[in-house]
N, C-alpha and C positions, 0 to 999 in steps of 0.2 A: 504494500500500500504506500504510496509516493505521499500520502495529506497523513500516515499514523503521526500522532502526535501534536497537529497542527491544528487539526480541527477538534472544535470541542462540542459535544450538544448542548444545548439553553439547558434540557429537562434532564441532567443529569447523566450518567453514562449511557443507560438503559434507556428512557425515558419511553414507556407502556404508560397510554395514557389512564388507564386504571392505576397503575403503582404509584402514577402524578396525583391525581383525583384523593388517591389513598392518604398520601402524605400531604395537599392542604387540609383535606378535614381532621386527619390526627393535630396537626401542629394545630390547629383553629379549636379543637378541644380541649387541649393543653391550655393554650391561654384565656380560653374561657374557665377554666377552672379552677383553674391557680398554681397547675404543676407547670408551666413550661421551664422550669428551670432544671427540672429532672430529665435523667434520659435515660431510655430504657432500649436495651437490645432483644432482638427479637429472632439472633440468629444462632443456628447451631452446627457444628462439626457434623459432616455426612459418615464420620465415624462414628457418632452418638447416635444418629438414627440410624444407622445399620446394627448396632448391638441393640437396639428394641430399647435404647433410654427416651426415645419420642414416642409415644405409641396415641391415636387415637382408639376411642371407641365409639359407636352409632347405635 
């Protein structure tokens, strides 16, 4: 790719307009609330959900 590095997207790396959409109404519930000074992760090692430490149920 002759532009890696040069070009950047506005909506972030990714930018899926649902993951967009997803992240102003989180940040817009955070400061409606009174945590936006918390942060909270919400990601995990593909090693933790292969050993069955994520599991849902239905």
């Amino acid at each position: 790719m002759w532009c890696r590095g040069k070009a950047r997207p506005q909506n972030g790396g990714y930018g899926h307009p649902d993951h967009i959409q997803n992240h102003r109404v989180t940040m817009a519930t955070r400061v409606d609330t009174g945590v936006s000074d918390q942060k909270y992760d919400a990601l995990a090692a593909h090693a933790s959900q292969s050993a069955g430490a994520l599991t849902c149920s239905s």
